[in-house]
C-alpha positions in Angstrom: -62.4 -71.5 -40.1 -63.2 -67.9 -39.3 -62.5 -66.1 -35.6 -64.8 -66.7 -32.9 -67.0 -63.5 -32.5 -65.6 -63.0 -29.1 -62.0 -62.8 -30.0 -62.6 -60.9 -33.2 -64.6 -58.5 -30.8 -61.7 -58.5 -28.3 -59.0 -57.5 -30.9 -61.1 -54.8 -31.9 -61.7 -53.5 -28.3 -57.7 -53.5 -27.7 -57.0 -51.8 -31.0 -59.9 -49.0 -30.0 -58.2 -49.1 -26.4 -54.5 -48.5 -28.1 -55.5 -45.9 -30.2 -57.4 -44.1 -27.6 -54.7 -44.6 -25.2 -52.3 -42.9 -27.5 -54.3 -40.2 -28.4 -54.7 -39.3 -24.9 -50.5 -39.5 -24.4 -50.2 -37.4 -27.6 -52.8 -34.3 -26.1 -51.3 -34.7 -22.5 -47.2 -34.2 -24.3 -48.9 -31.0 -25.9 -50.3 -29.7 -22.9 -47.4 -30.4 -20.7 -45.2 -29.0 -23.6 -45.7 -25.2 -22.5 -46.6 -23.4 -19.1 -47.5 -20.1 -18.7 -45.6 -18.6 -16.1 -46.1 -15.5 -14.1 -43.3 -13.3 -12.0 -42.7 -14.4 -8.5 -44.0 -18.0 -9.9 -42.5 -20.7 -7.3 -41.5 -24.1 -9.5 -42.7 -27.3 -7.8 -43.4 -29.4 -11.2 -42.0 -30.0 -14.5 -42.6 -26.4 -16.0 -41.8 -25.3 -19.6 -42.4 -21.9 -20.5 -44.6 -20.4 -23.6 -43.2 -16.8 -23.6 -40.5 -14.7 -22.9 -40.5 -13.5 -19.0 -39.4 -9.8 -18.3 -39.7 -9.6 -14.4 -38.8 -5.6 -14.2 -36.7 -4.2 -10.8 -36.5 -6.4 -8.0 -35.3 -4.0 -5.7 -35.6 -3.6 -2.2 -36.3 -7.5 -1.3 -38.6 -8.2 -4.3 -39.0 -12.0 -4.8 -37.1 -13.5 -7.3 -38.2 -13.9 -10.6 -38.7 -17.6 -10.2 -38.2 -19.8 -7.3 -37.7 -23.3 -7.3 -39.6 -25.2 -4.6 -39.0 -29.0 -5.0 -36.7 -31.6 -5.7 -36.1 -33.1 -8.8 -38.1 -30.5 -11.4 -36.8 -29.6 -14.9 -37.3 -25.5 -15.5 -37.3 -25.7 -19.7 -36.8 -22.0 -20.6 -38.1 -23.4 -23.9 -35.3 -20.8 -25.6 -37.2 -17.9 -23.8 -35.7 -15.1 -22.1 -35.9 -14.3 -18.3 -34.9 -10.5 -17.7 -34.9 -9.4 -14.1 -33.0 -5.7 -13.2 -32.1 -4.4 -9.6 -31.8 -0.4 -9.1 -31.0 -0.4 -5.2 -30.5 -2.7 -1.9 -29.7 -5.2 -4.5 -27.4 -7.8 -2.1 -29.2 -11.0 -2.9 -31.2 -10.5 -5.3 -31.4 -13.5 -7.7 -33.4 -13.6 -11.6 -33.8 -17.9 -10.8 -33.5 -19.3 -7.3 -32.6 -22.5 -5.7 -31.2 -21.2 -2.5 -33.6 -23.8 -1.0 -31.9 -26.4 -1.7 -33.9 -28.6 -3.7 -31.7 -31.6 -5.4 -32.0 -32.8 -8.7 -33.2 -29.5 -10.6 -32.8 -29.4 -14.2 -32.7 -25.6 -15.9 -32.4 -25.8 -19.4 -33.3 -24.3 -23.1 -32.7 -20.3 -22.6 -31.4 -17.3 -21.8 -31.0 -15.1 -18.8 -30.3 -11.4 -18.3 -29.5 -10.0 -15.1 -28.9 -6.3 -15.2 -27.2 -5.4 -12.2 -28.9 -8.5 -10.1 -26.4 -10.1 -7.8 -26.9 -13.5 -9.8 -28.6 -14.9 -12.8 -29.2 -18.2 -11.6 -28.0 -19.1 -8.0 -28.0 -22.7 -5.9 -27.3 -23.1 -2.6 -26.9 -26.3 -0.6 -28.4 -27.5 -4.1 -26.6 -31.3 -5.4 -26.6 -33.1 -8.5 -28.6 -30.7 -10.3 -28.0 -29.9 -14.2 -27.8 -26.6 -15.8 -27.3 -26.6 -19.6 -27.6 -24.7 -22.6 -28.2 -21.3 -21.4 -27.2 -18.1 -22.3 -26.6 -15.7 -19.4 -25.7 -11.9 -19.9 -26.3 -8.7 -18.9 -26.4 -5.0 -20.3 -26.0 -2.7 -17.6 -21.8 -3.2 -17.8 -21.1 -0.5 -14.6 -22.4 -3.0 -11.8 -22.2 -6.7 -13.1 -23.2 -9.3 -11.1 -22.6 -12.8 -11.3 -23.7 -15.6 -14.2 -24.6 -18.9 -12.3 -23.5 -19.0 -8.4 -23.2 -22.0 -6.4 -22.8 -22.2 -2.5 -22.2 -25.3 -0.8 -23.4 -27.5 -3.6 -22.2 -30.3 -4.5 -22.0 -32.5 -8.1 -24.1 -30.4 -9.6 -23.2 -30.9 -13.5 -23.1 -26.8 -15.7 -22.8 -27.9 -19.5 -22.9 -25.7 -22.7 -23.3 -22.0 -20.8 -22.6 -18.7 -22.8 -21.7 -15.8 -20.5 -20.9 -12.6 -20.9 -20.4 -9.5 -19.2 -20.7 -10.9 -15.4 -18.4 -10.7 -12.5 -17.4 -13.4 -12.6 -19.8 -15.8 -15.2 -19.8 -18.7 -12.8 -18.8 -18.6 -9.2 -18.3 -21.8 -6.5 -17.7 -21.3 -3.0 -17.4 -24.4 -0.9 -18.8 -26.6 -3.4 -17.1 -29.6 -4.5 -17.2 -32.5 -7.4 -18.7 -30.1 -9.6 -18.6 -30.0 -13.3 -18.1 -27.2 -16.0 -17.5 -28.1 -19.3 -18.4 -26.8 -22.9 -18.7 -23.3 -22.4 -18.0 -20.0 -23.1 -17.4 -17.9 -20.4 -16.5 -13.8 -20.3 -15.9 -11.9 -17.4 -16.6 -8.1 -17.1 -14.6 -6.4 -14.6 -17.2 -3.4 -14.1 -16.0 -0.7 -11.8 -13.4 -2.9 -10.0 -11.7 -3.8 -13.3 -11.4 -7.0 -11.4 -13.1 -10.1 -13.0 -12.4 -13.8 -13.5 -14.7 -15.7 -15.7 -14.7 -18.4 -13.3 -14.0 -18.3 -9.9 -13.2 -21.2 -7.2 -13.2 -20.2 -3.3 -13.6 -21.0 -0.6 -13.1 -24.7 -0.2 -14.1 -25.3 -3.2 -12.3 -28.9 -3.9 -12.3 -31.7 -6.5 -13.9 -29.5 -9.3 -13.7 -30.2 -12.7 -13.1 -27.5 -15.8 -13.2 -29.0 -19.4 -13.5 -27.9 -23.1 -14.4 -24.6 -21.8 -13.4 -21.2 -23.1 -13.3 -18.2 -21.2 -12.0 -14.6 -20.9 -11.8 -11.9 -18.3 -9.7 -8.7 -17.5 -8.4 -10.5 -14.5 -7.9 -14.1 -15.2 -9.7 -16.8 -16.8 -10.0 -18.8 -14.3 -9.5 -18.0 -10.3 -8.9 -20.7 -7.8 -8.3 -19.5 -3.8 -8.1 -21.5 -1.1 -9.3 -25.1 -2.9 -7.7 -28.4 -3.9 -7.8 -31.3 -5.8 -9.5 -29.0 -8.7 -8.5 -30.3 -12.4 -8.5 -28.4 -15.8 -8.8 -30.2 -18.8 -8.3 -29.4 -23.1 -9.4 -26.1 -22.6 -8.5 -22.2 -23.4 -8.1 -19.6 -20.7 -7.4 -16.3 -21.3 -7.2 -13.1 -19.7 -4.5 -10.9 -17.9 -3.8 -14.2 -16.7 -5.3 -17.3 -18.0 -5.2 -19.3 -14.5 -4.6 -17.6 -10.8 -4.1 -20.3 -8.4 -3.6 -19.1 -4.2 -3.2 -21.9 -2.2 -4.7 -24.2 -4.5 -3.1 -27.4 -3.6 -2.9 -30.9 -5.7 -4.6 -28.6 -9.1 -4.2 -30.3 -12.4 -4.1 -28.1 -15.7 -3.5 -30.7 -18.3 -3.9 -30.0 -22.0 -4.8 -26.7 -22.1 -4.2 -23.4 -24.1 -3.4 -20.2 -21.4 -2.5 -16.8 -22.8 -2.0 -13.8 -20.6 -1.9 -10.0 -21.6 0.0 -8.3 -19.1 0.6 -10.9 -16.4 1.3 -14.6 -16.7 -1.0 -17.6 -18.5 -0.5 -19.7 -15.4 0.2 -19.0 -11.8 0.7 -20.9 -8.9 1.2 -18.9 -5.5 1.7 -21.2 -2.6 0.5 -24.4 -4.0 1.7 -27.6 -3.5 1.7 -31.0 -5.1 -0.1 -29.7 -8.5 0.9 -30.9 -11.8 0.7 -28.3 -15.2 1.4 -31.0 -17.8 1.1 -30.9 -21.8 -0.5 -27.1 -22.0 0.4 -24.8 -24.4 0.9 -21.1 -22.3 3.2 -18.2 -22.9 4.3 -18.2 -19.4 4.1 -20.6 -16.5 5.1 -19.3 -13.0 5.0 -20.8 -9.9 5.5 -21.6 -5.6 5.0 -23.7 -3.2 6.2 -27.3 -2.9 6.3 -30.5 -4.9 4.9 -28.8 -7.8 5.1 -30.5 -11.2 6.2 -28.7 -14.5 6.7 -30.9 -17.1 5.9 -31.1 -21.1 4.6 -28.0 -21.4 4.9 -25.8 -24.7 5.6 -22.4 -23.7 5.8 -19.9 -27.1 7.1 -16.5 -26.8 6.4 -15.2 -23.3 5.8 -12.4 -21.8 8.9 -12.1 -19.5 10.1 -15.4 -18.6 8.6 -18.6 -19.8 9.1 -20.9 -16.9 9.4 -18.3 -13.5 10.1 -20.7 -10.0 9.8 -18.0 -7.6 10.5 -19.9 -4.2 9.2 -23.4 -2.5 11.1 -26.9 -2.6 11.4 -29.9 -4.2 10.1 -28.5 -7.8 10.4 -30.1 -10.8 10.6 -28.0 -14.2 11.2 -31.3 -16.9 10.7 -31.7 -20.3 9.7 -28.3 -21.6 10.0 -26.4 -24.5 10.4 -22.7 -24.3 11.1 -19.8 -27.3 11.8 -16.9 -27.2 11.6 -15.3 -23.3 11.8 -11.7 -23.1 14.0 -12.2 -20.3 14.9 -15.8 -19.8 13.2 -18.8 -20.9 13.5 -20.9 -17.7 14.6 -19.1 -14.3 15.1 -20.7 -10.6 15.0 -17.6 -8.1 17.5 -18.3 -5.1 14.2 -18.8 -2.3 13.4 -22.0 -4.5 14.7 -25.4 -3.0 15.7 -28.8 -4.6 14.6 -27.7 -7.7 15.1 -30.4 -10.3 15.7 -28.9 -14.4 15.7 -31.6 -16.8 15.6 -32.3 -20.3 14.6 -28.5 -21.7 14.6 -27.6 -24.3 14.7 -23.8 -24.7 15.6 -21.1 -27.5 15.6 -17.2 -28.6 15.3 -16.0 -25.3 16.7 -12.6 -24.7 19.2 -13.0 -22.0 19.8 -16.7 -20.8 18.1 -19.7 -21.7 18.4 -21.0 -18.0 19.6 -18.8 -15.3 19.1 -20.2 -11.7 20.4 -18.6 -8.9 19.2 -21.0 -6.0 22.6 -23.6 -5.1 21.4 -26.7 -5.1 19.0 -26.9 -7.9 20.1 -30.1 -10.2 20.6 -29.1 -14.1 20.4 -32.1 -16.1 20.3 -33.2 -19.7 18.8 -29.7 -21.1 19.4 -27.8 -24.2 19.5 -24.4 -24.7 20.5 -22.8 -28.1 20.5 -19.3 -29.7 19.9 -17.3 -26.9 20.8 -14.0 -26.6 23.7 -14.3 -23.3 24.1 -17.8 -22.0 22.9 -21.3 -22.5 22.5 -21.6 -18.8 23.8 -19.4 -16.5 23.9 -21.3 -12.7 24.7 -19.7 -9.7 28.1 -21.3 -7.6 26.7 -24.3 -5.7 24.2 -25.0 -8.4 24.4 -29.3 -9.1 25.6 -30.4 -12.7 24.1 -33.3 -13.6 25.5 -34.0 -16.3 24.4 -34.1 -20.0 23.8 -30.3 -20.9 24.1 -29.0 -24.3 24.3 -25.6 -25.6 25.3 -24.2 -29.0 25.2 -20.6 -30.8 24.2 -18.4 -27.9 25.5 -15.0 -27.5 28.0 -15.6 -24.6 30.7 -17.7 -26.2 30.9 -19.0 -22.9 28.0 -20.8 -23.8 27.7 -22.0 -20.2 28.7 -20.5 -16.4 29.2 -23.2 -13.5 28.3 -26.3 -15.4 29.8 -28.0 -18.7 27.8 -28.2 -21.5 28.7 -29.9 -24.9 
């Protein structure tokens, strides 16, 4: 028996409505697929742009080049370009803007220049907002200003950014739980001959840095005055790869840190941090309670392992070639330090030389170095278990026994 006329007419009414309904999402997706935007534009919906934007000077107090003006909106640069430049009075000025606070952005898909412009892309009081895969540089090297800068935000999550030529690329200042990851980061010291790629201040706590590469004349990566800050599997490089001032509870775990004339990793006044399992030419710290352990440390600089002053230190489980002046050394203002089970060769002068009385030397090795195995100081502790063979000294070892 056939269909009744009325359902056979209903199945074709849905099947008109279907198509129709999908031909109307198909011409709404291609007329939501690019905007045209205009300088000065203010973002308060889901915007995608259809063509490059070059915004001129915004000198003197000249609105940004775009503005965002609610919460939740996704900027798609769309892989344009947003230029914006900045000749004089240029404190402030900012090529894309969320210093309103608006939560929730997304700014995606392009690339930014910002000649001379204080920042290419700045948030402030701005959480849990994404910016990813953009490209942000300048060519005006004398006066760089900074990549992507974020002031009192908070989770905001900056994934697959290229940066060059900025000082630094990506800046935090009291803004915490953030994350950085996959990105390629150069700083560009300018005049001051001063830059870190990326730079943590002011309070800036419980950051994240991973699989992230970056460069700068300074250091790679700058942390002042913040805690509880972790970086993870990734390479750092500079005259420094890390600079950390009062930068208590930091982890640097798994990562490669080369330095040119200063040290891969520094620790000035820090306490309770843990460098574990990174492979750096040079590892120097103070401050208390700090954490030194299974690190590779090829031929340094100067020394490999430097513990400068603080207490209750523990170097453990390292292995260092090839110091230009010792592999591992314990300055006399350093407390209760604790070496244990190094491992260190080739160093110029000593393989271990502490000079602080009461550090504990435990179950290390040191071989082929150019003076001593260890050298301790008088009231250094033996504990035991030391080994050292064909150094320079035939000493081999001064104040504790080695086999």
């Amino acid at each position: 028996m056939g269909v009744p006329l009325n359902r056979a007419a209903s199945r074709i009414f849905l099947a008109i409505f279907a198509f129709a309904v999908a031909g109307l999402m198909a011409f709404g997706a291609s007329q939501a697929s690019a905007s045209h935007v205009s300088c000065g534009d203010t973002i308060t919906a889901d915007t995608t742009l259809d063509s490059d934007l070059d915004c001129g000077d915004l000198s003197g107090g000249a609105p940004p080049a775009l503005t965002i003006g609610a919460d939740r909106v996704t900027l798609d640069l769309n892989g344009h370009m947003v230029t914006a430049s900045c000749t004089s009075e240029c404190g402030g000025t900012v090529v894309i803007d969320d210093s309103g606070g608006y939560d929730g952005v997304r700014i995606l898909n392009g690339r930014i220049r910002s000649n001379s412009v204080a920042a290419g892309v700045e948030l402030v009081g701005a959480d849990r907002s994404v910016l990813k895969r953009l490209v942000i540089d300048e060519t005006v090297f004398d006066l760089p200003g900074a990549g992507i800068v974020l002031s009192g935000s908070d989770r905001n999550e900056l994934a697959k950014i290229t940066s060059s030529d900025l000082d630094p690329a990506i800046l935090l200042s009291d803004s915490n739980r953030n994350e950085i990851s996959r990105s390629r980061l150069i700083g560009e010291g300018g005049v001051t001959g001063s830059a870190s790629a990326i730079e943590l201040v002011d309070g800036s706590d419980r950051n994240r840095i991973v699989e992230t590469q970056t460069f700068a004349e300074s250091s790679g990566l700058s942390i002042e005055h913040s805690v509880g800050n972790r970086v993870a599997r990734s390479r750092l490089a500079g005259d420094a790869g890390i600079v950390a001032f009062v930068a208590d509870r930091t982890t640097i775990w798994k990562n490669t840190l080369r330095g040119g004339f200063g040290v891969p990793a520094l620790l000035v006044t820090s306490d309770n941090s843990r460098i574990r399992r990174n492979d750096a030419n040079g590892i120097w710290i103070s401050g208390d309670r700090n954490r030194v352990a299974r690190n590779d440390v090829p031929p340094p600089f100067e020394f490999g392992i430097f513990v400068s002053a603080g207490d209750a230190n523990l170097v453990r489980k390292n292995t260092v070639t090839g110091g230009e002046v010792d592999d591992i050394a314990v300055e006399s203002a350093a407390t209760s330090t604790l070496v244990r089970g190094n491992v260190v060769t080739g160093a110029t002068d000593d393989g271990i030389d502490v000079d602080a009385p009461g550090t504990i030397i435990r179950r290390n090795t040191a071989r082929n170095n150019g003076d001593l195995g260890i050298e301790a100081a008088v009231g250094v502790i033996d504990g035991g278990g030391n080994r050292a063979s064909g150094n320079g000294n035939p000493l081999q070892c001064l104040n504790v026994v080695c086999k």
